[in-house]
VOGU-3710 file (C-alpha; in Angstrom, 3 decimals, decimal comma):
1> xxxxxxxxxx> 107,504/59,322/73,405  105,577/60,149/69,860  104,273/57,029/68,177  104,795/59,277/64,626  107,899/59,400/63,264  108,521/63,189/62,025  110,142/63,501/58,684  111,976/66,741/59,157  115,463/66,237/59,876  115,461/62,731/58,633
11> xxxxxxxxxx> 116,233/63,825/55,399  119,063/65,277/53,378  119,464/68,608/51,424  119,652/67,794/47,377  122,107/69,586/45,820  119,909/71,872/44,268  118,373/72,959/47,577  115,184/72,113/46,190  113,406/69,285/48,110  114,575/66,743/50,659
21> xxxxxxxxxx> 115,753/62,787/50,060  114,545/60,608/52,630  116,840/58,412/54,088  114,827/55,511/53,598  114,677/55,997/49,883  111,250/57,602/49,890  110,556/60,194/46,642  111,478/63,485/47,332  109,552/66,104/48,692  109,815/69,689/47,838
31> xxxxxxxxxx> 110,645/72,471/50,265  107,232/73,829/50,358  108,202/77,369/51,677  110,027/78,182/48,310  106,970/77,909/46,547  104,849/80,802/46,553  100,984/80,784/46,921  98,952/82,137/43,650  97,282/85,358/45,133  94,004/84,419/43,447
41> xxxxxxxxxx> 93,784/81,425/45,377  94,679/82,473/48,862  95,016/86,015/50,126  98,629/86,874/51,715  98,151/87,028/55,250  97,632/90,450/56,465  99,389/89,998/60,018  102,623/88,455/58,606  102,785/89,466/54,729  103,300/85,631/53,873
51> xxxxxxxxxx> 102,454/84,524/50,394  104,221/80,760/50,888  103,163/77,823/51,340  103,959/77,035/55,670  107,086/74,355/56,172  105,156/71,102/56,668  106,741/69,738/59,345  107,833/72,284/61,589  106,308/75,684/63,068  106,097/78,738/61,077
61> xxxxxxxxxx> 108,064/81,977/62,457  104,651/83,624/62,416  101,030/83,498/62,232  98,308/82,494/59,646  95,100/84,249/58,206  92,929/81,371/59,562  90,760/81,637/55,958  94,251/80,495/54,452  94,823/77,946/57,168  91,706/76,548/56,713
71> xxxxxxxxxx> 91,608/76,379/53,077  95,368/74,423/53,402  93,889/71,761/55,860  90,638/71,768/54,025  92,787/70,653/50,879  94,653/68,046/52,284  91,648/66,212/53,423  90,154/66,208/50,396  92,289/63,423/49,760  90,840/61,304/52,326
81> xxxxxxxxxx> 88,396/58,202/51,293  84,343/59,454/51,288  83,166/57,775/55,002  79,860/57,435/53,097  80,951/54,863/51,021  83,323/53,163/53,621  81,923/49,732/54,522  84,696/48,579/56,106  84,182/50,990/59,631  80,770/50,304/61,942
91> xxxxxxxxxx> 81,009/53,698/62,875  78,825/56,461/62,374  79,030/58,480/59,248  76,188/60,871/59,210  73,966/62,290/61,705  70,768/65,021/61,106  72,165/68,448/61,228  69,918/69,298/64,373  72,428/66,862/66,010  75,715/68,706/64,687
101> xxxxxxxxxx> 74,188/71,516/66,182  74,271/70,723/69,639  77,272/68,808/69,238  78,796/72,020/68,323  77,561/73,686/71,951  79,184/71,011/74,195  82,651/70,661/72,432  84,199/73,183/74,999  82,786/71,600/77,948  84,861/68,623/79,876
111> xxxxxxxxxx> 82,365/65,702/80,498  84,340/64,908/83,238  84,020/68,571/85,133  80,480/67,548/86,448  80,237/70,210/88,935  80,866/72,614/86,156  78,123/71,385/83,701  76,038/69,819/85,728  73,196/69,610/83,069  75,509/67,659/80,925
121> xxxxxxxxxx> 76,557/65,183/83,174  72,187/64,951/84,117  72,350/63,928/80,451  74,880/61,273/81,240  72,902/59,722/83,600  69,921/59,753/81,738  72,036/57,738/78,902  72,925/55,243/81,478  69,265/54,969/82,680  67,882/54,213/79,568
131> xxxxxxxxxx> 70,257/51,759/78,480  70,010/49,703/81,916  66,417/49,778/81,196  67,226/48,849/77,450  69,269/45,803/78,465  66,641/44,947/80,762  68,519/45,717/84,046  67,039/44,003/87,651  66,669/47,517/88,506  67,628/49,911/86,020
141> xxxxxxxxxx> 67,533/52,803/88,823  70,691/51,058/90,368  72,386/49,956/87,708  75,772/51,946/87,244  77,617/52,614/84,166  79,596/55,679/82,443  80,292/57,116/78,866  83,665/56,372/77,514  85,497/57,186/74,700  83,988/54,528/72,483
151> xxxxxxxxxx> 83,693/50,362/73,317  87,961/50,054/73,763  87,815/51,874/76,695  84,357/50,590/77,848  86,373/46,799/77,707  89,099/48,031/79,603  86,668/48,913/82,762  84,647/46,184/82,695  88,028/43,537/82,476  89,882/45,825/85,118
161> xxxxxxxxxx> 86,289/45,200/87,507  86,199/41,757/86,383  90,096/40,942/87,720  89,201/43,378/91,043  86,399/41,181/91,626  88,236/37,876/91,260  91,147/39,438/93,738  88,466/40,151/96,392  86,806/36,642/95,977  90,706/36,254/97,311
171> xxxxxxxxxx> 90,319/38,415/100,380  91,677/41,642/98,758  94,697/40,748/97,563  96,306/39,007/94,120  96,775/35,128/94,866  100,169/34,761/95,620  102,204/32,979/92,130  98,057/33,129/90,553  97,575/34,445/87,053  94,301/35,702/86,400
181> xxxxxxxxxx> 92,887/34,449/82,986  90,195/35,966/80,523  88,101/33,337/78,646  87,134/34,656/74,760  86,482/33,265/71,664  89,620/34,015/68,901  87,203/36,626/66,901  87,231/39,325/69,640  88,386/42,648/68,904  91,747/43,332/69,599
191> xxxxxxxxxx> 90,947/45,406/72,660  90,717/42,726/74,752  94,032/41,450/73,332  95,081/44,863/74,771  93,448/44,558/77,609  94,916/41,361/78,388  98,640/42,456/77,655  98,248/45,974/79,450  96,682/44,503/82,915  98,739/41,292/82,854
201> xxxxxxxxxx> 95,741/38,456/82,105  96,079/35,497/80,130  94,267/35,124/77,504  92,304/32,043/76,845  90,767/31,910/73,288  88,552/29,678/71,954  89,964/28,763/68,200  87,404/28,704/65,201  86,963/25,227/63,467  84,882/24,641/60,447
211> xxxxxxxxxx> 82,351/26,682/59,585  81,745/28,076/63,260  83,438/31,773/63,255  83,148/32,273/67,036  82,787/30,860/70,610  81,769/27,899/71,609  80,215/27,513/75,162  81,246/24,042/75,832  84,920/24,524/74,715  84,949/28,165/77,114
221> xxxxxxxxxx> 83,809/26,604/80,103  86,272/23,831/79,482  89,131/26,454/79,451  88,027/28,139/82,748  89,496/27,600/86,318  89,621/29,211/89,596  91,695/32,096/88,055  89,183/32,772/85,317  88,345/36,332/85,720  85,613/35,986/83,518
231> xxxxxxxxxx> 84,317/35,036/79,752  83,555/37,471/76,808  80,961/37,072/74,725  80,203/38,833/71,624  77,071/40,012/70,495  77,457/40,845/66,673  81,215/39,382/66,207  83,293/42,392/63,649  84,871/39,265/61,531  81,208/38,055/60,195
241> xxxxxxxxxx> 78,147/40,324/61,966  76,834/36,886/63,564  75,950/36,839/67,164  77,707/34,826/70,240  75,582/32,345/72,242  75,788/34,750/75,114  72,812/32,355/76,989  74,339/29,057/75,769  77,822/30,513/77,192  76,148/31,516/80,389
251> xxxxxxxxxx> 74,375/27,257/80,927  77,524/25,850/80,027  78,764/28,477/83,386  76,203/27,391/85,320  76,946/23,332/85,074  81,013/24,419/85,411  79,476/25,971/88,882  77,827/23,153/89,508  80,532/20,854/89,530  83,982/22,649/90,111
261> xxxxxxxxxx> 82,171/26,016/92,688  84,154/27,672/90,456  81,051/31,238/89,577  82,616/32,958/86,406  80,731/36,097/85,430  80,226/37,441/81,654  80,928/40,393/80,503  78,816/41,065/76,845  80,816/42,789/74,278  77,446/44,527/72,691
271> xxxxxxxxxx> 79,883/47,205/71,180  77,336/46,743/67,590  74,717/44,441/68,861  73,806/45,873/71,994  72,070/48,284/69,765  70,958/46,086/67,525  69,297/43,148/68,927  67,338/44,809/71,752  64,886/46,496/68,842  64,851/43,818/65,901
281> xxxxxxxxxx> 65,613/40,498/68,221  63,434/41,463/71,592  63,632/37,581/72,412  66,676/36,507/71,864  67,978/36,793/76,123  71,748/37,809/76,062  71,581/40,651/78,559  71,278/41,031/82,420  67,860/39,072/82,418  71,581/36,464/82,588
291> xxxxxxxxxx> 71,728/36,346/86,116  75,343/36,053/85,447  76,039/38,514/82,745  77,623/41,267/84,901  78,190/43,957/82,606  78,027/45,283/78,773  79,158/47,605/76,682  78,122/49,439/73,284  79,421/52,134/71,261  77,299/54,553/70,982
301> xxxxxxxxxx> 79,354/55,929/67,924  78,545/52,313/66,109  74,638/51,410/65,971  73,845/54,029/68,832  73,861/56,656/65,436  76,412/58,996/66,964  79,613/60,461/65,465  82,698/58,872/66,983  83,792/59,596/70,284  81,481/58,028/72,467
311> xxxxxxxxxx> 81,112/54,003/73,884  79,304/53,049/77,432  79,784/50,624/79,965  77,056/49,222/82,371  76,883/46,841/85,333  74,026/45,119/86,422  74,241/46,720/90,082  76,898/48,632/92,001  78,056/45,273/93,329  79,701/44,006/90,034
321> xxxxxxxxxx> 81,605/47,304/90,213  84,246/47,543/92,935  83,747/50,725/95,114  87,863/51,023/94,983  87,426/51,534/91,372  86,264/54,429/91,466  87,988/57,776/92,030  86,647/60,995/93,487  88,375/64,650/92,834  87,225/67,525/94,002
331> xxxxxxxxxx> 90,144/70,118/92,939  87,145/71,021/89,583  84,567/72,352/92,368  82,448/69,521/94,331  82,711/65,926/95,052  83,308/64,081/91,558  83,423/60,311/91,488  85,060/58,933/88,069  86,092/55,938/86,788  87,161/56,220/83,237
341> xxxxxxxxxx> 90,503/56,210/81,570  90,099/59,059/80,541  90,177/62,144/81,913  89,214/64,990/79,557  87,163/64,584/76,933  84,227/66,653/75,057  80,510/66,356/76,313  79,502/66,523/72,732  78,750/63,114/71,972  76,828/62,547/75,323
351> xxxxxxxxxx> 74,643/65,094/74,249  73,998/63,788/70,600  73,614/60,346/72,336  70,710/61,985/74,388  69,626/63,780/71,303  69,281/60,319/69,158  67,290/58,155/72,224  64,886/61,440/72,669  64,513/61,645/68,497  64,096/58,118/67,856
361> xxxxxxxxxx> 62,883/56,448/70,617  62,559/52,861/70,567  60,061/52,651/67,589  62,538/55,144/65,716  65,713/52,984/66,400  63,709/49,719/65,251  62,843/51,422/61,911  66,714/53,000/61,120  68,029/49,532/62,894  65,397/46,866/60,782
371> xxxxxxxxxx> 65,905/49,244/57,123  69,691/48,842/57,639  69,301/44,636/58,104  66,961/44,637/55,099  69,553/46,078/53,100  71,999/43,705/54,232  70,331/40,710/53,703  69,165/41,848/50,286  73,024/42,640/49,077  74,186/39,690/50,352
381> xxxxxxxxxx> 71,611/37,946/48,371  72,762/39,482/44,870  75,982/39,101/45,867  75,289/35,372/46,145  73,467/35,173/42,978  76,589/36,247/41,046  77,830/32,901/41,070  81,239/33,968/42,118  80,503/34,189/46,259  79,853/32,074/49,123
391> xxxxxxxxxx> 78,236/33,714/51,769  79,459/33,183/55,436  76,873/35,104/56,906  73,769/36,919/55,378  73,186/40,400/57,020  70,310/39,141/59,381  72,019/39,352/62,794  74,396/42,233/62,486  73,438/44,252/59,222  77,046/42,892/58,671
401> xxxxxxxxxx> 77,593/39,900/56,038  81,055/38,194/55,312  81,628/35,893/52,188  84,638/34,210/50,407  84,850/33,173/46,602  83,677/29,844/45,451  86,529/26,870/45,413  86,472/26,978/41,938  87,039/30,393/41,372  90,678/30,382/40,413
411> xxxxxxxxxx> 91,259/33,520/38,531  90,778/36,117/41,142  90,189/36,453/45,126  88,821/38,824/47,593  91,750/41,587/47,831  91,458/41,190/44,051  88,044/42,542/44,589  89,387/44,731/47,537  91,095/46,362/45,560  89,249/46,845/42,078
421> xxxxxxxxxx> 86,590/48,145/44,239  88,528/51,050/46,058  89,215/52,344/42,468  85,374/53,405/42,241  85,648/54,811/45,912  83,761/51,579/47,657  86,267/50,567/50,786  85,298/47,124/51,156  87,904/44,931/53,482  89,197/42,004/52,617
431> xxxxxxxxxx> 91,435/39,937/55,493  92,040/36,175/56,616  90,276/34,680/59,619  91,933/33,637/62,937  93,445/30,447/64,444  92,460/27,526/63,342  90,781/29,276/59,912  93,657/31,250/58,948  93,219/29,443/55,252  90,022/31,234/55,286
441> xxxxxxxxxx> 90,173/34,721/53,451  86,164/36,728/53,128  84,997/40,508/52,227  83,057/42,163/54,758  80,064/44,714/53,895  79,082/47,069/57,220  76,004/48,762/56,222  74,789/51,284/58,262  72,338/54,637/58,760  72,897/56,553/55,717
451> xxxxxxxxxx> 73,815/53,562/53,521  70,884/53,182/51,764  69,713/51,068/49,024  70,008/53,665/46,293  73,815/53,249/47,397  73,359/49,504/48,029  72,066/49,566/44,253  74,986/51,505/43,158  77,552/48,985/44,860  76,031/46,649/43,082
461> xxxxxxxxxx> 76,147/47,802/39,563  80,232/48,353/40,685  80,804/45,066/41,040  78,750/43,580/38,190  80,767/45,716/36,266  84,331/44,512/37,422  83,395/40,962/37,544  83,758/40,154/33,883  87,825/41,805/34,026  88,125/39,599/37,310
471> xxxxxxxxxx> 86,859/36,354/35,479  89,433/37,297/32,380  92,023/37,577/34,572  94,346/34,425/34,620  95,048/34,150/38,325  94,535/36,406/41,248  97,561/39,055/41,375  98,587/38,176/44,921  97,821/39,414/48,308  99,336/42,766/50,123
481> xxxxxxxxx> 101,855/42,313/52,735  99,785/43,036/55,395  97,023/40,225/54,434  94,547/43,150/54,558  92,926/45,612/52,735  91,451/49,112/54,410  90,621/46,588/57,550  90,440/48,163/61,032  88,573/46,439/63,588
//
């Protein structure tokens, strides 16, 4: 079943025979194969003699000149937003070309046919390696862990080990009439929502109140029980950039042990921080040296400085990973264990992963990692010298800051901004918290590798600029119906 609902046949025929009425009362759209293409523009294609335009929503009868089927895609994306200027996404929007390079050599290879590419899958491991060493592993030689597809599918292995592990604590099977439970503060990304709804676990969230914006350790432990499957933490939360008291969550464990037996593990949701805070925080403890953190996860595609396409999961020993788990194939050539949702995917990103650890190093990731904080902090500051702002959080965490208009700014709000914004190209998100803050409505800046602060400067002069026609205005001209504005966690 297709999630995209296709246009063509939807419609009906004007009279004219010209376009297409949508049912649904959208505008019309032409028939694009009456409309020939100018010959200056794009060469008729020698196999099929074609000088139209291709039906948009169906196959043509033949074949393409691929210089005129690239220059028709390459038009239509020109309409997309510049990722450059796009601080609404964490991920990665520019890379050295050296990396692009051998990116381009490992597309056609499966990551998952090991036997195949062996070399790329070495690279794999070396990935793991590093990181368990990274997030200071007991012994990063046995830790286990895999790539992924990017941090969604790195949560969805370490919850599915996390409910395996509470069914064996049960002798192997499900408690009979027992529903497992996941323990998480209300600012989680929604793949643990997904997660939760997809493997049948009850969620358990924490609610925000006042002016704290994520989990609180006291009010977690309080919600676990002997079906707690474990508690998320978040290192670097994607409503505000501020970190989760993943040590403070893991005491208030310890004393539930204490008193209940009841020995929930953590799972770290480092999907930004865990690349973050091992090179500019080196003392703040939030990874295995947590006797009970059991796993993490980052996206390498966020602050790991990789194109998208790429997240990892880690354990702190084979242990925390149940053996039953994992899956071994051999109809690619040799004995391949997996344990991924997915099955096929390129082994480009594993390699520019590889390529970014052996480029930067650790004294190269603290200098991208620290110049992207400093230009955090310092935007957030200007943008709290305007007058107009209060600052939720100020870019020294996460290079991430969230803010909010003052109480007695009446004349305009945050989508207002939102949406002035987008009109110079900036895509700056502007949403409402969740329970018990849902009165609470900020802008979020992302900055990342390649936003520098030429661009930061830039932004800046943008917004000066539109904040006199804001102030004029003589109230704010409503929210959109979604309550969001170019906001995708």
């Amino acid at each position: 079943m297709s999630l995209h609902k296709g246009r063509t046949g939807t419609g009906t025929r004007t009279a004219a025979g010209s376009g297409t009425r949508e049912a649904d009362g959208a505008r019309p759209r032409r028939e694009s194969a009456a409309v020939s293409v100018n010959p200056f523009y794009g060469e008729a294609d020698p196999v099929s003699g074609v000088t139209t335009e291709p039906p948009v929503h169906r196959l043509a009868a033949e074949p393409m000149a691929p210089d005129a089927a690239r220059q028709l895609v390459h038009d239509e994306l020109m309409l997309d937003g510049n990722s450059r200027l796009n601080l609404a996404t964490f991920v990665t929007t520019w890379m050295e070309p050296q990396a692009a390079e051998l990116m381009a050599l490992c597309r056609d290879k499966n990551m998952v046919d090991k036997d195949e590419y062996p070399r790329t899958a070495e690279l794999e491991r070396r990935c793991v390696a590093m990181l368990a060493d990274l997030w200071n592993a007991p012994d990063p030689s046995s830790a286990v862990g895999c790539s992924t597809t990017g941090s969604s599918e790195a949560c969805m292995l370490a919850g599915m080990a996390l409910k395996r592990r509470w069914a064996l604590r049960a002798g192997g099977r499900y408690p009979a009439k027992a529903r497992p439970n996941l323990v998480m503060g209300a600012n989680v990304q929604v793949c643990w929502e997904k997660f939760c709804n997809f493997w049948e676990v009850e969620a358990r969230q924490v609610p925000m109140e006042g002016e704290r914006f994520h989990i609180d350790p006291h009010a977690a432990a309080e919600l676990c029980d002997e079906n707690t499957i474990g508690v998320v933490a978040v290192l670097g939360s994607t409503f505000d950039g501020s970190y989760e008291p993943v040590a403070e969550v893991c005491a208030a464990l310890d004393s539930l042990q204490e008193r209940t037996g009841h020995d929930i593990p953590v799972h770290v949701d480092g999907a930004s921080g865990g690349m973050i805070a091992p090179f500019l925080d080196p003392d703040l403890v939030w990874d295995f040296r947590l006797p009970r953190v059991a796993s993490i996860n980052t996206s390498g595609h966020k602050y790991g400085l990789v194109y998208p396409g790429v997240g990892w999961a880690l354990w702190r020993s084979p242990d925390m990973l149940p053996e039953e788990l994992v899956f071994r194939v051999n109809y690619l050539g040799g004995d391949m264990p997996t344990f991924a949702l997915n099955f096929s995917r390129p082994g480009a990103q594993v390699a520019a992963q590889y390529y970014t650890f052996l480029r930067l190093g650790r004294g190269g990731f603290h200098a991208v990692q620290h110049a992207a904080r400093e230009v955090a902090r310092s935007l957030a500051a200007r943008i709290g010298e305007t007058g107009d702002f209060r600052l939720l959080t100020h870019g020294d965490q996460l290079p991430v800051f969230a803010c909010t208009t003052l109480s007695d700014v009446t004349a305009f709000d945050v989508f207002d901004v939102s949406r002035r914004m987008r009109e110079r190209g900036w895509l700056v998100p502007a949403y409402t918290f969740p329970a018990n803050r849902q009165d609470l409505s900020v802008l979020r800046v992302v900055c990342r590798n390649g936003f520098t602060a030429d661009l930061a400067d830039l932004f800046m002069d943008d917004l000066m600029s539109l904040l006199p026609e804001l102030r004029g205005q003589s109230r704010p001209l409503g929210r959109p119906a979604s309550l969001a504005t170019a906001f995708h966690h």
